[in-house]
C-alpha angles and dihedrals in degrees: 000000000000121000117268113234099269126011116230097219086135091080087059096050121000100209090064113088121231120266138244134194113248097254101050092045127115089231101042095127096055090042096052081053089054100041096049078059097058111111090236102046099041097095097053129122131231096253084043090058087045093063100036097050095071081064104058128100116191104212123180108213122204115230112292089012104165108230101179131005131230104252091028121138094190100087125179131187109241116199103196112226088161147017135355137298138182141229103210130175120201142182140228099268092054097261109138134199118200108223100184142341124216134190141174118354086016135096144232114209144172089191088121095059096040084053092049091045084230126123114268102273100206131046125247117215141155116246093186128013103308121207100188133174106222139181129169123283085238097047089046088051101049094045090053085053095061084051120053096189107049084047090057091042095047093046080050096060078043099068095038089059090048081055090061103046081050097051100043087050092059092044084060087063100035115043129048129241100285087042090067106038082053098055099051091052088056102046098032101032094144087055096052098077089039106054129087101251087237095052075051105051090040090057090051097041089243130121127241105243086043080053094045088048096053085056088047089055104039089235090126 
């Protein structure tokens, strides 16, 4: 079914602003520029933007905005323009555990599950304001199926995103403190300045007051 002109997700929660599509949008023309950086639409001609664009809801997300919902079976493709969201995992007794963040040019996804025909098995969430192109699980799939390069590309980013969440898992068990904190200044270095120390320290299974002492003492 195409999207309607605007999308009433306000109703749902009133701190997220209603949605245009892109082309009706007052910012089209920077969108389309951010969007043509994203590392799954970069690729892209210009007959394959021009049937992907009609898809595409521009949302603006609050701070700690829930996208999607462990245990959902709704799933929707976000493309990131602004801001910063998180992948989180959490049990039954409430205790999370964050698996990636990702911010501007990148994507948040629940492909894997659709795929699978399982619930989405994380939570998606904004750690800061989020501005996010979006489209339907089921739109984004059947568009990559008309387009057998950007689906390998794209299933490509996926498992190197898998890889990460892999990777940072296993650096929980295996380095210290500092160690961590280390190595996610190294690899993420454009995130570090940008995160609430707490987002941080929770990532790294720190806390933040152990995360504020190892700056003290220049041990990170």
């Amino acid at each position: 079914m195409p999207n309607s002109l605007y999308s009433p997700l306000a109703a749902d929660s009133p701190a997220t602003a209603t949605m245009p599509l892109l082309a009706l949008h007052p910012e089209a023309k920077i969108i389309r520029v951010q969007l043509r950086q994203n590392l799954a639409l970069r690729h892209l001609t210009a007959a394959q933007w021009q049937e992907l664009e009609p898809l595409l809801d521009i949302v603006d997300y609050p701070k700690g905005e829930l996208l999607e919902h462990q245990g959902d079976r709704s799933m929707e493709q976000y493309f990131i323009l602004d801001g910063i969201l998180k992948r989180v995992v959490s049990n039954a007794q409430g205790k999370e555990m964050i698996l990636r963040f990702a911010a501007e040019s990148d994507i948040d996804t629940s492909y894997a599950a659709w795929r699978l025909k399982t619930p989405v098995p994380y939570t998606i969430r904004t750690v800061t304001k989020v501005r996010a192109a979006k489209l339907s699980m089921e739109q984004w799939v059947r568009f990559m199926e008309h387009h057998a390069g950007i689906k390998s590309a794209f299933e490509f980013e996926i498992m190197k995103l898998m890889s990460e969440v892999m990777a940072h898992t296993i650096t929980l068990h295996l380095l210290d403190a500092p160690g961590r904190v280390r190595r996610f200044m190294r690899k993420h270095a454009d995130l570090a300045g940008r995160l609430p120390k707490k987002e941080l320290a929770s990532y790294l299974n720190l806390s933040p007051e152990t995360l504020s002492r190892l700056k003290r003492r220049g041990k990170i």
